[in-house]
TIZALUM-392196 format. One line per 2 residues: number of its first residue (from 1); their letters; for each residue x, y, z of C-alpha. Coordinates in steps of 0.5 Angstrom, whole numbers, plus 500, padded with zeros to 3 digits. Layout:
N
NUM> a> X:Y:Z | ...
This chain:
248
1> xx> 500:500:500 | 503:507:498
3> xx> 504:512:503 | 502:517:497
5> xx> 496:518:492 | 498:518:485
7> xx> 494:523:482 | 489:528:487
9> xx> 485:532:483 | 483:538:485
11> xx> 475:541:484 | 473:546:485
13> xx> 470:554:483 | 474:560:481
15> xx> 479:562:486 | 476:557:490
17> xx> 483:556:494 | 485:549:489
19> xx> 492:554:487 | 492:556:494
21> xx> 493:550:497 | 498:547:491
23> xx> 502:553:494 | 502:551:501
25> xx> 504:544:499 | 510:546:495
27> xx> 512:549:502 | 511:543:506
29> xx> 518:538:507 | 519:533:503
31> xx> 517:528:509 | 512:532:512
33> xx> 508:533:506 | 508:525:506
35> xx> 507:523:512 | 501:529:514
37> xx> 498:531:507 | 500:523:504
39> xx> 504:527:497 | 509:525:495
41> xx> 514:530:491 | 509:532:486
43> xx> 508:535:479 | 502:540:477
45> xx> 497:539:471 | 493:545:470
47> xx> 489:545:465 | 488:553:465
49> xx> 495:553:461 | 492:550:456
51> xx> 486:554:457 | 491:561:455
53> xx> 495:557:451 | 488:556:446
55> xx> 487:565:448 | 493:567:445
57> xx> 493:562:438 | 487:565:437
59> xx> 489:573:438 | 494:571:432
61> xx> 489:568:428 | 486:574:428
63> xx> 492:578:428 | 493:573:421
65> xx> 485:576:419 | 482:569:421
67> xx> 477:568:425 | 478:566:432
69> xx> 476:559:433 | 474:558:440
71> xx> 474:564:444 | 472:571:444
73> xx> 475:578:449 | 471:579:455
75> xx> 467:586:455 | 469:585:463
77> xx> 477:584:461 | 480:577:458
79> xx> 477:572:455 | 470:568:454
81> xx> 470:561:451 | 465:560:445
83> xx> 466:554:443 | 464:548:448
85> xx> 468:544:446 | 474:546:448
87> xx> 472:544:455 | 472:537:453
89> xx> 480:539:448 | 483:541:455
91> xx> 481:534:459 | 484:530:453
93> xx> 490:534:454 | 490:533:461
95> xx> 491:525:458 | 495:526:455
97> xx> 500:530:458 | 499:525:464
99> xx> 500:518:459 | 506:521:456
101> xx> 509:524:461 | 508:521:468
103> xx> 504:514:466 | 509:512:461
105> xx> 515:512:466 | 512:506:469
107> xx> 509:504:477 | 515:507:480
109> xx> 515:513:478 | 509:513:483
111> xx> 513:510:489 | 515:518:492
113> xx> 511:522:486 | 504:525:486
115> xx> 501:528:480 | 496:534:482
117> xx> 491:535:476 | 487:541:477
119> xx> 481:544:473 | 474:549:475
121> xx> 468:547:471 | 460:550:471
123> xx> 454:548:469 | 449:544:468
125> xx> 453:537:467 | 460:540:469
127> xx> 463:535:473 | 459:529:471
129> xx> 463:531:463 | 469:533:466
131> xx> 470:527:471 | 467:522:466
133> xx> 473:524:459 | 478:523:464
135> xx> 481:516:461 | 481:510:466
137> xx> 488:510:467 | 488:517:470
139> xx> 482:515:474 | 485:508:477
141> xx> 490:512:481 | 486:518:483
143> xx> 482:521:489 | 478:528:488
145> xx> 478:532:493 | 473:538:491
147> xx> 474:544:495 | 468:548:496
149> xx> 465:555:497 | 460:559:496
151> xx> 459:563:489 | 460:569:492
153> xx> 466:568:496 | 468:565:489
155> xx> 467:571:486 | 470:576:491
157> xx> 476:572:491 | 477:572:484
159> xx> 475:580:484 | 481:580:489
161> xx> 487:575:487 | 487:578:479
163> xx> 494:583:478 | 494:585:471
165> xx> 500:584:471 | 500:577:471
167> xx> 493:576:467 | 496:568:465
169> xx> 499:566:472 | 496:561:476
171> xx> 495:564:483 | 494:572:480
173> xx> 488:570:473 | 482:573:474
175> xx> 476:570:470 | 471:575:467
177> xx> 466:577:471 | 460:575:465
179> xx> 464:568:465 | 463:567:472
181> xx> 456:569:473 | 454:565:466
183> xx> 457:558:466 | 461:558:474
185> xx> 455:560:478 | 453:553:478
187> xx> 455:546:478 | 453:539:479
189> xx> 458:537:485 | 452:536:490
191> xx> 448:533:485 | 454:528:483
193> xx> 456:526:490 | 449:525:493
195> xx> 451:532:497 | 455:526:501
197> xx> 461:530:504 | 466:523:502
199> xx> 466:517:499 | 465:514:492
201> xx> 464:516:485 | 462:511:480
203> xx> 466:512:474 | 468:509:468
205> xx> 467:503:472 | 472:505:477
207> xx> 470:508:484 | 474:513:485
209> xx> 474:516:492 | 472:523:493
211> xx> 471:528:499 | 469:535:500
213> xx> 473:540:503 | 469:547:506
215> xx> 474:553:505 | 470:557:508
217> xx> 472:563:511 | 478:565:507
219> xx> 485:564:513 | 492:565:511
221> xx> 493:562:517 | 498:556:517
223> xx> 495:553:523 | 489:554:520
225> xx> 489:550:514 | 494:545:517
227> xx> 488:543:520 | 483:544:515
229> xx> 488:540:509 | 490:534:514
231> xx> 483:533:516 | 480:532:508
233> xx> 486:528:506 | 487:523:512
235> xx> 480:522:510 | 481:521:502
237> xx> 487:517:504 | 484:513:508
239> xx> 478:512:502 | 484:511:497
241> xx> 486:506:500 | 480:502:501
243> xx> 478:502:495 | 476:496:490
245> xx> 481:493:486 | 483:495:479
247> xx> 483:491:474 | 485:495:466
């Protein structure tokens, strides 16, 4: 049995805290974020650059006076995406980033590693599309952890994290305010687990162990989230661990 996960993916809304708390992990020794947060020395896959990436090939469609081909600027500042199948484009890269680059290394490499996946979904069917096009050998050894906050608290600390300096970093990116309201306003998270703060997704035919993790009120706090990230992935590891079998 694995001290470790080898592939956690974190869930969750704008500015819900998922880059936040891979930030606080990247802080943590070696062997204490093993021994208390079950992560090994761990590798980020963050669909949001491959989200920025398809922006800014399509400014220089335009550029070349072609039509942009799946995204529009935002009357509110970035982009819009207007194409949805880009949503779907972004886990397949997900795929095969992970398959090239991590699974294709073998079982070994997950003995002192973690891949930390991360993306943000709305909408009617989001996470239940999202979770179901991630392919069988990325869900096989993953755990989900969907760090939860209201819509509001999402706006606001999307509103407050954006420098515009920095419009393509991972910690400092704002969404448009008119993509918040109209696909991030909602999404299916409590639907899909049954409102259930922990256990199993059927996906694929895999049981993929999940929790819930409250992230409200905001805290920089160490000792704060110390408790608030420890209590969450005891819990999933403890799932992770006592999940059936896998046979692919």
């Amino acid at each position: 049995m694995s001290e470790t996960f080898d592939h956690l993916v974190a869930l969750g809304r704008p500015a819900c805290g998922k880059s936040e708390f891979i930030d606080f992990m990247t802080h943590v020794p070696p062997d204490e974020r093993v021994a208390r947060y079950h992560l090994g020395e761990f590798q980020v896959v963050d669909d949001f650059v491959f989200l920025w990436a398809k922006f800014e090939e399509d400014d220089i469609w335009e550029r070349l006076g072609r039509p942009r081909q799946v995204s529009a600027p935002s009357d509110t500042g970035g982009y819009m995406v207007t194409d949805d199948i880009l949503w779907s484009f972004l886990i397949e890269k997900v795929n095969q980033v992970i398959a090239d680059r991590f699974l294709a290394q073998g079982p070994a490499y997950y003995h002192d590693h973690t891949v930390l996946i991360e993306f943000s979904r709305g909408g009617e069917a989001a996470y239940r599309q999202a979770l179901g096009r991630l392919s069988q050998q990325v869900l096989a050894q993953a755990a989900i952890l969907y760090i939860d906050v209201s819509f509001e608290e999402s706006l606001r600390r999307n509103r407050d994290r954006y420098d515009e300096d920095q419009p393509d970093s991972i910690l400092a990116h704002s969404v448009p305010v008119d993509t918040m309201y109209s696909i991030y306003r909602a999404d299916d998270w409590r639907e899909l687990t049954g409102a259930k703060p922990a256990g199993y997704l059927s996906i694929h035919g895999l049981s993929v162990p999940y929790v819930t993790m409250h992230n409200e009120p905001e805290s920089t706090d160490p000792a704060v989230l110390e408790m608030r990230y420890g209590e969450a992935l005891d819990e999933l590891k403890y799932l992770y661990d006592k999940r059936p079998p896998v046979m692919l």
